[in-house]
py3Dmol code that shows the C-alpha trace and the ligand (Angstrom):
import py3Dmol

protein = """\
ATOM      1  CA  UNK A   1     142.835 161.046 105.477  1.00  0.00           C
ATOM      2  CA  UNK A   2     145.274 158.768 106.644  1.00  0.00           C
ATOM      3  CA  UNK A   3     145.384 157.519 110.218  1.00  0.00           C
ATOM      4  CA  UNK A   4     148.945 156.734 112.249  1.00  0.00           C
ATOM      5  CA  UNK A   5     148.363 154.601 115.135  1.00  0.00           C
ATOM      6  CA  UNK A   6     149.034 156.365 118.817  1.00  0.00           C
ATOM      7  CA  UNK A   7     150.470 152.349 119.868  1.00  0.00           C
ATOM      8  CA  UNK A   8     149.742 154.516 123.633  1.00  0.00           C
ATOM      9  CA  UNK A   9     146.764 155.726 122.771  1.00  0.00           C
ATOM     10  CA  UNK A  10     145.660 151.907 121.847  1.00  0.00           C
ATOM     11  CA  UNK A  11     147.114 150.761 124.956  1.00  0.00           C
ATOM     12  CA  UNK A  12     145.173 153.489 127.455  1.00  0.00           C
ATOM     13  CA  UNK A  13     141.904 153.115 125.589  1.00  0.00           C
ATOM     14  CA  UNK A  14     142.070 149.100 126.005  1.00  0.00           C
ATOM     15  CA  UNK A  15     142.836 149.183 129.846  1.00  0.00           C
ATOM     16  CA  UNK A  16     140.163 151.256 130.636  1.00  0.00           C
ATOM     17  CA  UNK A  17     137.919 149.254 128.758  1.00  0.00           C
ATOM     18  CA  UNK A  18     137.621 146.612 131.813  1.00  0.00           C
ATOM     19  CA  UNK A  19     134.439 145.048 130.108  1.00  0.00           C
ATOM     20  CA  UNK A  20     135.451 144.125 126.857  1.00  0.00           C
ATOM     21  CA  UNK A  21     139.099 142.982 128.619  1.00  0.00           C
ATOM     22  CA  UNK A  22     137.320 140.479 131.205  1.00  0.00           C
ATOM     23  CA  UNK A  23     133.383 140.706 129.757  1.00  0.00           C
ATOM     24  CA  UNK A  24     134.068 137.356 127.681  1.00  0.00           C
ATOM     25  CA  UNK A  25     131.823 134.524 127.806  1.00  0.00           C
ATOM     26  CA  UNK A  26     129.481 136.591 130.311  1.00  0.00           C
ATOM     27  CA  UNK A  27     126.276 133.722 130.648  1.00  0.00           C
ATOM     28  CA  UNK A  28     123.884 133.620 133.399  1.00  0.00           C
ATOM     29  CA  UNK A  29     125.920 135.510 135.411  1.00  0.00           C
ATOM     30  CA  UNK A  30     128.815 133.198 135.222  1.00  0.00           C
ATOM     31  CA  UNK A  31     132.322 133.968 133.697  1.00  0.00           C
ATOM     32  CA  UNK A  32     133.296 130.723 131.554  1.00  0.00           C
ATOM     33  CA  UNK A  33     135.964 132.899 129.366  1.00  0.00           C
ATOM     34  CA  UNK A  34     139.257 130.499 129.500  1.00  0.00           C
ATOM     35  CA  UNK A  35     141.127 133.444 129.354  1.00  0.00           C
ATOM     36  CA  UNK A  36     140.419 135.049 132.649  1.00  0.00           C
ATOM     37  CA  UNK A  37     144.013 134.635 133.682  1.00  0.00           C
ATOM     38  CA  UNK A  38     145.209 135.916 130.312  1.00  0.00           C
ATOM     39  CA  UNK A  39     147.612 138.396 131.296  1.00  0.00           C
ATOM     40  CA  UNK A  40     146.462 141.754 130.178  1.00  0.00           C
ATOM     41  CA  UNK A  41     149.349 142.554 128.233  1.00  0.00           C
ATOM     42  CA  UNK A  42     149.150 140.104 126.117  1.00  0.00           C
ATOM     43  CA  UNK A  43     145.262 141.206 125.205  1.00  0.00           C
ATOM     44  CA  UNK A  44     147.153 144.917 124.812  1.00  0.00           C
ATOM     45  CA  UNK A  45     149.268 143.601 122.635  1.00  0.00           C
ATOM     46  CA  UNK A  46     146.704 141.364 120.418  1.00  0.00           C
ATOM     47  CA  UNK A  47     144.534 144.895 119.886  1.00  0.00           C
ATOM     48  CA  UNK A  48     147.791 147.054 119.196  1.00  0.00           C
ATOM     49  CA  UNK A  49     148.392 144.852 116.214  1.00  0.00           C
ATOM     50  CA  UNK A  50     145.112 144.369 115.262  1.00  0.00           C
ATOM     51  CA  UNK A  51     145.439 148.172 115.048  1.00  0.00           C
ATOM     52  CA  UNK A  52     148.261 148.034 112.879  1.00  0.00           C
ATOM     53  CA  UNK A  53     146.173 145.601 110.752  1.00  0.00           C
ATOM     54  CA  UNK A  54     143.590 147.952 110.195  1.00  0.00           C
ATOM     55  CA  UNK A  55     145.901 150.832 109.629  1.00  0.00           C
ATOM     56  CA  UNK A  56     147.436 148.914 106.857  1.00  0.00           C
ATOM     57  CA  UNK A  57     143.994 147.992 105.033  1.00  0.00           C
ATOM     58  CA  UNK A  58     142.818 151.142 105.914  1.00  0.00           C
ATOM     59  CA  UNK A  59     146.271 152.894 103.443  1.00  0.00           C
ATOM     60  CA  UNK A  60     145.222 149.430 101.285  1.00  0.00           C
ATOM     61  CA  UNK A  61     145.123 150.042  97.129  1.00  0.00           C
ATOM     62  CA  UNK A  62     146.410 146.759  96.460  1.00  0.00           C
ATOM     63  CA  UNK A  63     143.268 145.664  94.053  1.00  0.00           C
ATOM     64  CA  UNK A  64     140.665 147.835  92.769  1.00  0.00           C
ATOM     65  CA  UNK A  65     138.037 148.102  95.367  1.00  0.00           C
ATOM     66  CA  UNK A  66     140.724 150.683  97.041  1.00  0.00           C
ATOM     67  CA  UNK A  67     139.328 153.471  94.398  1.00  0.00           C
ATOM     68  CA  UNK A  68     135.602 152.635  94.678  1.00  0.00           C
ATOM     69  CA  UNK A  69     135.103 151.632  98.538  1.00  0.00           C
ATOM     70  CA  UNK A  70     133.800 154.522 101.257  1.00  0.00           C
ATOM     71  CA  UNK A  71     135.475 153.046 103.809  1.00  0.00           C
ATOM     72  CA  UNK A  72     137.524 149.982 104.378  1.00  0.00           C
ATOM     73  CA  UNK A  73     135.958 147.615 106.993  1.00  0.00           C
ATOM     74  CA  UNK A  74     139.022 145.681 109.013  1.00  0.00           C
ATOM     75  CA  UNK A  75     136.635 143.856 111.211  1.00  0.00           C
ATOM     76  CA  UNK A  76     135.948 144.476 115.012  1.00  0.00           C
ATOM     77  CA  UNK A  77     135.869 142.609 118.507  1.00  0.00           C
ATOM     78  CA  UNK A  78     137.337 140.798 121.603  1.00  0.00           C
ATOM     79  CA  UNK A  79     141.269 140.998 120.735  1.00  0.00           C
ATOM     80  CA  UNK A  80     141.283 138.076 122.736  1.00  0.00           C
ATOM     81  CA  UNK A  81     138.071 135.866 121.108  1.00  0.00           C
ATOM     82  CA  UNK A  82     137.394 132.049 121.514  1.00  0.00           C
ATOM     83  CA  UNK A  83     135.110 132.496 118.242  1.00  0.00           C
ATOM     84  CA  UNK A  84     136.038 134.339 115.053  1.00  0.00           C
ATOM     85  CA  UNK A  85     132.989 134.734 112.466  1.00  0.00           C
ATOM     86  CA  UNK A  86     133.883 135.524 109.300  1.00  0.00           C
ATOM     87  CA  UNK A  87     131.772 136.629 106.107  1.00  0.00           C
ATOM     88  CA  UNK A  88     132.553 137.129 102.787  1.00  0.00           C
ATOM     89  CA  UNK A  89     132.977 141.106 101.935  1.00  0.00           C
ATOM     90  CA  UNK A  90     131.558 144.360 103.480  1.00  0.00           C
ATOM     91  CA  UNK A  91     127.855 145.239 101.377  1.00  0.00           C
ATOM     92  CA  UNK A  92     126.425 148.706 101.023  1.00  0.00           C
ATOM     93  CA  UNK A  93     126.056 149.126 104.827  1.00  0.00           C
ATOM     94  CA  UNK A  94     129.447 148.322 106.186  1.00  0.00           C
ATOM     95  CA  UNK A  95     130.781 150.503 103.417  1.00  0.00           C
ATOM     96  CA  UNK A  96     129.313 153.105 104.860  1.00  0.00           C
ATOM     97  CA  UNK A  97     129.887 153.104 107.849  1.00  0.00           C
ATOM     98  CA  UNK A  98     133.437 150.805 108.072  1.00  0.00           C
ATOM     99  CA  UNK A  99     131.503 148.613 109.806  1.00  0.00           C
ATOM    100  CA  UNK A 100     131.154 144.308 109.562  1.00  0.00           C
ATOM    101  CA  UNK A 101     127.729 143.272 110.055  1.00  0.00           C
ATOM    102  CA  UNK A 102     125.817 146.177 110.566  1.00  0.00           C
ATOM    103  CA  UNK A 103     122.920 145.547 107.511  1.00  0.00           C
ATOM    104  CA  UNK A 104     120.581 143.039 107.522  1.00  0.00           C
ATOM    105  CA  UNK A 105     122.336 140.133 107.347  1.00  0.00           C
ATOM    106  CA  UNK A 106     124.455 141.523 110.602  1.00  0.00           C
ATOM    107  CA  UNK A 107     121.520 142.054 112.270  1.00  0.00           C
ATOM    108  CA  UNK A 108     120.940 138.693 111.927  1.00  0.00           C
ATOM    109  CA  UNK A 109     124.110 137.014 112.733  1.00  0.00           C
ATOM    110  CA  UNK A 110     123.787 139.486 116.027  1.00  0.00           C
ATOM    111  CA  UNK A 111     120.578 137.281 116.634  1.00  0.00           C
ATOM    112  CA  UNK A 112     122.629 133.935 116.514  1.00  0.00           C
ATOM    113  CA  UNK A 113     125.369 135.119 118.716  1.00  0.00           C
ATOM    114  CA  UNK A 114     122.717 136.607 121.078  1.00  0.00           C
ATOM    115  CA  UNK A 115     120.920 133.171 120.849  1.00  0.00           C
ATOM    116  CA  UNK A 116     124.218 131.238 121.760  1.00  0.00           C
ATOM    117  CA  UNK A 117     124.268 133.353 124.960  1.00  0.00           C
ATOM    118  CA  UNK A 118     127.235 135.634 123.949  1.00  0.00           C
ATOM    119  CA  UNK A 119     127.945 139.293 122.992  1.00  0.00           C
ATOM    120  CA  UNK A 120     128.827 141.243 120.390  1.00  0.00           C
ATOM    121  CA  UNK A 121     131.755 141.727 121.622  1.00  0.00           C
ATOM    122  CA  UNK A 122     132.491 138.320 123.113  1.00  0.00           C
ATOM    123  CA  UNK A 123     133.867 137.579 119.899  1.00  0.00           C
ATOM    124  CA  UNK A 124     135.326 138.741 116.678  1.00  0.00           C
ATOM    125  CA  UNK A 125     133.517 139.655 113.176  1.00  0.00           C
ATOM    126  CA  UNK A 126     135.421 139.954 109.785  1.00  0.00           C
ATOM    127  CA  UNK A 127     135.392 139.189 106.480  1.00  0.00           C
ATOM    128  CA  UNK A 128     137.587 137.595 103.292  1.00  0.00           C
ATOM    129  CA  UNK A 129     137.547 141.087 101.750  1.00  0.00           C
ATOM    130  CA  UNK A 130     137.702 144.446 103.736  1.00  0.00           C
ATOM    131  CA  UNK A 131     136.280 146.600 101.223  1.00  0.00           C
ATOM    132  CA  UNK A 132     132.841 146.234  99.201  1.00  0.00           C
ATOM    133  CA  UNK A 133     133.191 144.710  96.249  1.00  0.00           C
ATOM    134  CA  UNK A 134     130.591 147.199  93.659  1.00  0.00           C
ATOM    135  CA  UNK A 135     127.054 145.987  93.208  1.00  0.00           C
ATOM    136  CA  UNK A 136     127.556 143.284  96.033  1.00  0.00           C
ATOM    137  CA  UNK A 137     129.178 141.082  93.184  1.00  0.00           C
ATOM    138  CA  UNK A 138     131.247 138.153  94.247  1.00  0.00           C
ATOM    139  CA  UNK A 139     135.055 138.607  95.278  1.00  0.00           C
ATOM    140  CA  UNK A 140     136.869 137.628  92.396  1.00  0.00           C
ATOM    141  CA  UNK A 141     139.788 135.267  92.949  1.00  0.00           C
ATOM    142  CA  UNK A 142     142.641 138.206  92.604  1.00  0.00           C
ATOM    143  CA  UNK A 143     141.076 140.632  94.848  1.00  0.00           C
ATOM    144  CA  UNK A 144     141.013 137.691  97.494  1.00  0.00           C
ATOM    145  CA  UNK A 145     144.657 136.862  96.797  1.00  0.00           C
ATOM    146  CA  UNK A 146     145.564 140.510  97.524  1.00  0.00           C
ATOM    147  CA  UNK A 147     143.419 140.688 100.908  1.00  0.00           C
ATOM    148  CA  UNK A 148     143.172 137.018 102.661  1.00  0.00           C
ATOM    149  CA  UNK A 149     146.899 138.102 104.124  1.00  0.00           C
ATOM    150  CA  UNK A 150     145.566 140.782 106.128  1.00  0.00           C
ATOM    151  CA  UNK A 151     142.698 138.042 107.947  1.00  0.00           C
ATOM    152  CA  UNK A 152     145.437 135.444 108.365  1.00  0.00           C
ATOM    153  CA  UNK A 153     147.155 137.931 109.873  1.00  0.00           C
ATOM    154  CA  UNK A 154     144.431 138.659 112.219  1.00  0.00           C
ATOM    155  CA  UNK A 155     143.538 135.000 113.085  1.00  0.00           C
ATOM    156  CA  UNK A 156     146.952 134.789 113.990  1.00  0.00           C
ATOM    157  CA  UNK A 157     147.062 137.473 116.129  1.00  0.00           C
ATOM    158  CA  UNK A 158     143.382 136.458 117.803  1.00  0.00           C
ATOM    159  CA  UNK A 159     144.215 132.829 118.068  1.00  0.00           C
ATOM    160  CA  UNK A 160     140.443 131.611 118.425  1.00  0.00           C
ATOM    161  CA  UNK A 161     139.618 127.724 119.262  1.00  0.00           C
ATOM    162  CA  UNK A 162     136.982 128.200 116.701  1.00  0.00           C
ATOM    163  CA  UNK A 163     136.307 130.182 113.553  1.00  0.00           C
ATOM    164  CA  UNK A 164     132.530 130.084 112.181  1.00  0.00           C
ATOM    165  CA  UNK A 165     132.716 130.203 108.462  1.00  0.00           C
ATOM    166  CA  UNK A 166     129.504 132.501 107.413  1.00  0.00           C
ATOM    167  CA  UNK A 167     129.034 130.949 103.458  1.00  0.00           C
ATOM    168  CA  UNK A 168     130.262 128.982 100.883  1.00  0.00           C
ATOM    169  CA  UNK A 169     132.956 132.372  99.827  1.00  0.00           C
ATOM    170  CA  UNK A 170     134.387 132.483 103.488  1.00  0.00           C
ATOM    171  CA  UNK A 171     134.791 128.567 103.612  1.00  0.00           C
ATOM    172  CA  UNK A 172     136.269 127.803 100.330  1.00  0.00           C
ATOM    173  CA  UNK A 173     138.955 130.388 100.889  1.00  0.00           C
ATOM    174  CA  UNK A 174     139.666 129.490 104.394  1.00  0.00           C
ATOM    175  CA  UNK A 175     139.563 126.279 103.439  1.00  0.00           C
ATOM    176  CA  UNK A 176     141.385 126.173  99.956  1.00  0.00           C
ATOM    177  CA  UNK A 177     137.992 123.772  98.304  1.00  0.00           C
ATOM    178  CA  UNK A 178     135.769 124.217  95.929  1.00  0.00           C
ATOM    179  CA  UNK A 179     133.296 122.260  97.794  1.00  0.00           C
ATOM    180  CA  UNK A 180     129.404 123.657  98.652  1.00  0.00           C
ATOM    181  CA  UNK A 181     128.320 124.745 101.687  1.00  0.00           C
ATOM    182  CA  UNK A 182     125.334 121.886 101.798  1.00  0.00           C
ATOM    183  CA  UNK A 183     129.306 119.653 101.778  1.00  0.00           C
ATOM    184  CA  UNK A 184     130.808 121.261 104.421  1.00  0.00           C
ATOM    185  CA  UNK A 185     128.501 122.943 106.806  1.00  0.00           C
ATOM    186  CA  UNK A 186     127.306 121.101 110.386  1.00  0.00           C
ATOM    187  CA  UNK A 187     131.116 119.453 110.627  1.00  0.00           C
ATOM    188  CA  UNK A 188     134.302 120.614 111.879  1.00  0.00           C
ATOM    189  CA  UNK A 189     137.307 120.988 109.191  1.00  0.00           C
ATOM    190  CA  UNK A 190     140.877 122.276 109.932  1.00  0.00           C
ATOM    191  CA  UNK A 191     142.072 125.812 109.307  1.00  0.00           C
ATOM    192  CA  UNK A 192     145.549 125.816 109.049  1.00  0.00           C
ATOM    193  CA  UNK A 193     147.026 129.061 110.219  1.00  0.00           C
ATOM    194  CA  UNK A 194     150.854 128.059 108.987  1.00  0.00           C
ATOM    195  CA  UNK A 195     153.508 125.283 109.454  1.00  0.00           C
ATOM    196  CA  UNK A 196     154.257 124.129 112.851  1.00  0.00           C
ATOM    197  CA  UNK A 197     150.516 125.951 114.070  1.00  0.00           C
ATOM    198  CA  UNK A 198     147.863 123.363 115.194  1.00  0.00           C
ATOM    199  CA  UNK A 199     145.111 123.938 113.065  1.00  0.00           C
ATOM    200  CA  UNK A 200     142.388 125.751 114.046  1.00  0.00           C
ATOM    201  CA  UNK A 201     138.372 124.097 114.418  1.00  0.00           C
ATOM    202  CA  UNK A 202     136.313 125.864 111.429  1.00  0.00           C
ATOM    203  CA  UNK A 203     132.200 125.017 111.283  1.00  0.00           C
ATOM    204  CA  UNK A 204     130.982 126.269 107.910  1.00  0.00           C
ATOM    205  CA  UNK A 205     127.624 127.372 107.977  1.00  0.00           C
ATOM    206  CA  UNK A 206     124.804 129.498 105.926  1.00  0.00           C
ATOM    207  CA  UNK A 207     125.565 132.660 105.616  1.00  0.00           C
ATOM    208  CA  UNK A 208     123.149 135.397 107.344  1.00  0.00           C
ATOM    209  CA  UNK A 209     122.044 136.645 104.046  1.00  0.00           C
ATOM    210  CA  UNK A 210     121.520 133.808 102.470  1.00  0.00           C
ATOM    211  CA  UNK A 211     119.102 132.820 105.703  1.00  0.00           C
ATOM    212  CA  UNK A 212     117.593 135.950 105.006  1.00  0.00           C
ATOM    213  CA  UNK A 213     116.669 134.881 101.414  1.00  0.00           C
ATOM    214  CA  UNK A 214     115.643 131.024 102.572  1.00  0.00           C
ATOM    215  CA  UNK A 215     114.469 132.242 106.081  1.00  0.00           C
ATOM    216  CA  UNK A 216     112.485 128.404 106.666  1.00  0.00           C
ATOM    217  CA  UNK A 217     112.284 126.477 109.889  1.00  0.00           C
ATOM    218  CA  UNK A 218     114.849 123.731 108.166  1.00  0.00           C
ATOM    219  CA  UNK A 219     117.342 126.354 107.241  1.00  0.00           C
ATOM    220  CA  UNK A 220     117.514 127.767 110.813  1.00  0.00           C
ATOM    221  CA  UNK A 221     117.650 124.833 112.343  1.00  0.00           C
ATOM    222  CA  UNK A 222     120.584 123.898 110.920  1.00  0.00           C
ATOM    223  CA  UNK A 223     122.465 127.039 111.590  1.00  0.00           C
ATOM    224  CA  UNK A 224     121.487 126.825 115.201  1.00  0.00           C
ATOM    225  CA  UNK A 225     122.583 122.939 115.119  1.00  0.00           C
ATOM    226  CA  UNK A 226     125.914 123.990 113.574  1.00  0.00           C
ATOM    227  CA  UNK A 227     126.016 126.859 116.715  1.00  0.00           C
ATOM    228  CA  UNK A 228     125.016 124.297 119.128  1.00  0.00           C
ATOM    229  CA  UNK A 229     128.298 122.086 118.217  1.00  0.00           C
ATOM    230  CA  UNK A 230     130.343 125.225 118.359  1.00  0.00           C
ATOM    231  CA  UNK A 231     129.171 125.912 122.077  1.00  0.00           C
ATOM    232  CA  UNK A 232     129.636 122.480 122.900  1.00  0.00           C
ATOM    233  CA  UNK A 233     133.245 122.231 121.419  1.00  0.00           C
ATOM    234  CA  UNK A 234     134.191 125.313 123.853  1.00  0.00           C
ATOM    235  CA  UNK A 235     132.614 124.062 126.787  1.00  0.00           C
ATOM    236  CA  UNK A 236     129.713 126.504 126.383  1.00  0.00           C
ATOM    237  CA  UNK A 237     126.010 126.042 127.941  1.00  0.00           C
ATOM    238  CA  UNK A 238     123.764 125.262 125.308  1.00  0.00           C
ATOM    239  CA  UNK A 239     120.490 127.656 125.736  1.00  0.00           C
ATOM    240  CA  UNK A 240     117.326 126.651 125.696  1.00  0.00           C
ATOM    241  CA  UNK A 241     115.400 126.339 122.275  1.00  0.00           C
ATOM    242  CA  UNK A 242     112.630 128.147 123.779  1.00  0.00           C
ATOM    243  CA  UNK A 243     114.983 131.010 124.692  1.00  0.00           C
ATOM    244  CA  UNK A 244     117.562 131.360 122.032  1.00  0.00           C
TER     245      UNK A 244
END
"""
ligand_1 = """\
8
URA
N 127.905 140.218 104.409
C 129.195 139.880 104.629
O 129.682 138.863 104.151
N 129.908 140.676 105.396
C 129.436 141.785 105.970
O 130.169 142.464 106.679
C 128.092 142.094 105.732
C 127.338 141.313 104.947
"""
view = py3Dmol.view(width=600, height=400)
view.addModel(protein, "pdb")
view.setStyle({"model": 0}, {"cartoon": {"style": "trace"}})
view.addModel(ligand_1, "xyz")
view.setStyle({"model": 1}, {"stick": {}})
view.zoomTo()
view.show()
């Protein structure tokens, strides 16, 4: 069934959500998001076309995953994030439920951002492809061509200082390289969100489900070392290793 976005509807259901407006970088009792004085319009206006983002995937049959997905899965969090994490495609989980995240692997990552000292919905989960590629196989390069517009789009619109790359698929397309992620991860590159934008700070790092699959003391060390230079980058406390 198709869904038309009530632009009001959006707007009512975001004020009254005080929490997720002002809940930002909640840590030890202390409010460190820097966009406190963010006018709330503005965050009204970033989740009304988000909306419209995920109105338009969800009406998407540009490739063929629009014939054999369950549901589409847009991507979901703080309109207004400092951090943008982004996977590679939804897996049998978020097709299910329309969901990013929500399997294994995103029970995972929701261990990392817990261990940074953030929430959920601090910041803002997505993915290259919004609909689950069959089997789990890899995105193939046309069904990324027809989708990455809809994330650019909502990078845009979110604006985050950061974006945490989740795998070598999410960093070679953000990044236009072919290069692995043993290359890139644990360094900041440049996402470049169009001419006359500054670029945007990217940290590629292991996917969740690939930790899963190498789950050793090495491997998530260096995901927490890559997290630890994101934190520090925004001006973030740095939890303890004992309680991360
Ligand atoms: N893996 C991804 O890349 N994205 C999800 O949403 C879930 C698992």
């Amino acid at each position: 069934m198709q869904k038309d976005v009530d632009i009001n509807k959006v707007a009512r259901q975001h004020l009254q959500m005080d929490e997720f407006f002002t809940g930002g970088f909640l840590i030890k009792g202390q409010k460190v998001m820097q966009e406190q004085s963010e006018p709330k319009e503005s965050i009204i206006n970033s989740s009304v076309e988000l909306e419209k983002v995920a109105d338009e995937v969800l009406r998407c049959s540009k490739c063929g995953l629009g014939s054999s997905r369950t549901n589409t899965v847009p991507g979901e969090g703080n309109p207004n994030a400092r951090i943008m994490f982004i996977g590679e495609a939804p897996g049998a989980d978020e097709d299910a439920q329309g969901r990013p995240f929500v399997g294994r692997a995103g029970k995972l990552l929701d261990k990392i951002i817990t261990a940074c000292g953030l929430k959920r919905s601090d910041v803002f989960i997505g993915n290259i492809l919004k609909c689950r590629p069959p089997e789990n196989r890899d995105p193939t390069a046309e069904e990324i061509i027809s989708c990455l517009p809809y994330l650019q789009r909502q990078i845009e619109i979110i604006n985050p200082e950061i974006i945490v790359a989740l795998g070598a698929h999410a960093a070679r397309t953000l990044l236009n390289t072919n290069k692995s992620i043993g290359q890139m991860r644990g360094q900041f590159h440049e996402y470049y969100a169009g001419l006359g934008k500054p670029p945007i700070k990217l940290m590629a790092t292991y996917h969740t489900a690939y930790l899963l699959r190498n789950y050793s003391h090495e491997n998530r060390q260096r995901v927490w070392e890559d997290m630890k230079k994101v934190l520090a980058e925004l001006g973030l406390p740095i939890p303890e290793p004992g309680k991360k």
